[in-house]
C-alpha positions in Angstrom: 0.0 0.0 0.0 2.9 2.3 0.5 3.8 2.3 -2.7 0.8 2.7 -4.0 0.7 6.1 -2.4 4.4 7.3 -3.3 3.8 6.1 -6.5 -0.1 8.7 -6.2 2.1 11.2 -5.1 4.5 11.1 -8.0 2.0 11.6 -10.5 -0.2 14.4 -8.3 3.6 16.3 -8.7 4.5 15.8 -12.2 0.7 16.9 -12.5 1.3 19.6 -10.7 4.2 20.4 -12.6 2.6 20.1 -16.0 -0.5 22.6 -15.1 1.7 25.0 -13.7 3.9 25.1 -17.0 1.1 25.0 -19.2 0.0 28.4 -18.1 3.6 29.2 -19.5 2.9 27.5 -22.7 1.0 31.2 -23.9 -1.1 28.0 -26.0 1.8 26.0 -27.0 3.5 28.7 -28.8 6.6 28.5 -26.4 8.9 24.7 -26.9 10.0 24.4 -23.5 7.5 24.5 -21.8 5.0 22.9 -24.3 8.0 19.7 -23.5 7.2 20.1 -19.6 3.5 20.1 -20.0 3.5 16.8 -22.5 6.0 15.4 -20.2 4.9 16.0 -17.4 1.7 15.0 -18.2 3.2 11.6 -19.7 4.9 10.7 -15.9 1.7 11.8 -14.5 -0.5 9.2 -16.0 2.1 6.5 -15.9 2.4 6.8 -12.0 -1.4 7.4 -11.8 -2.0 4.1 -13.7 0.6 2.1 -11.1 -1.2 3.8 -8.1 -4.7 2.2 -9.9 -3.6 -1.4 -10.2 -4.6 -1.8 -6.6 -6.4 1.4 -5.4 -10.3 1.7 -6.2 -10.0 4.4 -9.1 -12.8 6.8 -7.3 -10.4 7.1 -4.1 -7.3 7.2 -6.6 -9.0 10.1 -8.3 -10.6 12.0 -5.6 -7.1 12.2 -4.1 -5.2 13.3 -7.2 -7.6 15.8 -8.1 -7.7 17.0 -4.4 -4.3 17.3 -3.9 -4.0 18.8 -7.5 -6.7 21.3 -7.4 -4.6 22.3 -3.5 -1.2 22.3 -4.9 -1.7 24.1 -8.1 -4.4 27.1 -6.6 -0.7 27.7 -3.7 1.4 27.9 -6.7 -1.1 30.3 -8.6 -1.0 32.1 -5.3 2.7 32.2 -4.3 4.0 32.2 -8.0 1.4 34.2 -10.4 0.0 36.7 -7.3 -3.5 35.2 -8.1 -5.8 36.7 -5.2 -7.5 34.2 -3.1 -10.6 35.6 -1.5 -12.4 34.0 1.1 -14.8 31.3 -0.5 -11.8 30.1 -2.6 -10.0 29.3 0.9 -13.3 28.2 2.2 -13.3 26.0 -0.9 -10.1 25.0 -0.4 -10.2 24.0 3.1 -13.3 21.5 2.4 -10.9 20.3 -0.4 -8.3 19.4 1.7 -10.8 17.8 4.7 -12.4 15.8 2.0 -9.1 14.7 1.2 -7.7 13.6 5.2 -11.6 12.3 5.5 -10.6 9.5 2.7 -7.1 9.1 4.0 -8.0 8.1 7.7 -11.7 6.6 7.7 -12.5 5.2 4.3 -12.5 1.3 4.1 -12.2 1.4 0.6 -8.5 1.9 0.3 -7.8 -1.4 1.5 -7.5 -4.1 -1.4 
């Protein structure tokens, strides 16, 4: 099971990776980061697909997309000065409890 979660956490970062670069892409016009983005992208789904031969794929996803939607909305905060008001922390927040909710008390991670 452990490696089922580094190998979920892998592909949330190269995911992470990708989306951030592909705001840098200015619609694929720029090579290296249009490389990053595919990728990226390519490691992403590789590691997602190891983390899915044993995890449910609801769970699987829920988590990627959690951690995603967290990681990439910090760097659009720290990185591009996006402005986060209060319902997208509020958002945020119920993101991330969804997310320890699955981790700790769901009976569905265990194959």
């Amino acid at each position: 099971m452990l490696w089922n979660y580094l190998y979920l956490t892998i592909a949330v970062v190269f995911e992470v990776v990708a989306t951030t670069a592909l705001k840098e892409t200015q619609g694929f016009t720029r090579l290296a980061p249009s490389l990053v983005v595919v990728v990226g992208y390519g490691f992403a789904f590789y590691f997602l697909a190891l983390a899915l031969r044993t995890m449910p794929v609801g769970v699987v996803y829920a988590l990627w997309s959690g951690a995603g939607i967290l990681l990439v909305t910090s760097i659009g905060w720290l990185w591009f000065r996006q402005v986060l008001d209060v319902p997208a922390l509020a958002g945020m927040a119920l993101i991330l409890a969804g997310v320890v909710v699955i981790n700790l008390f769901s009976k569905t991670l265990v194959h």
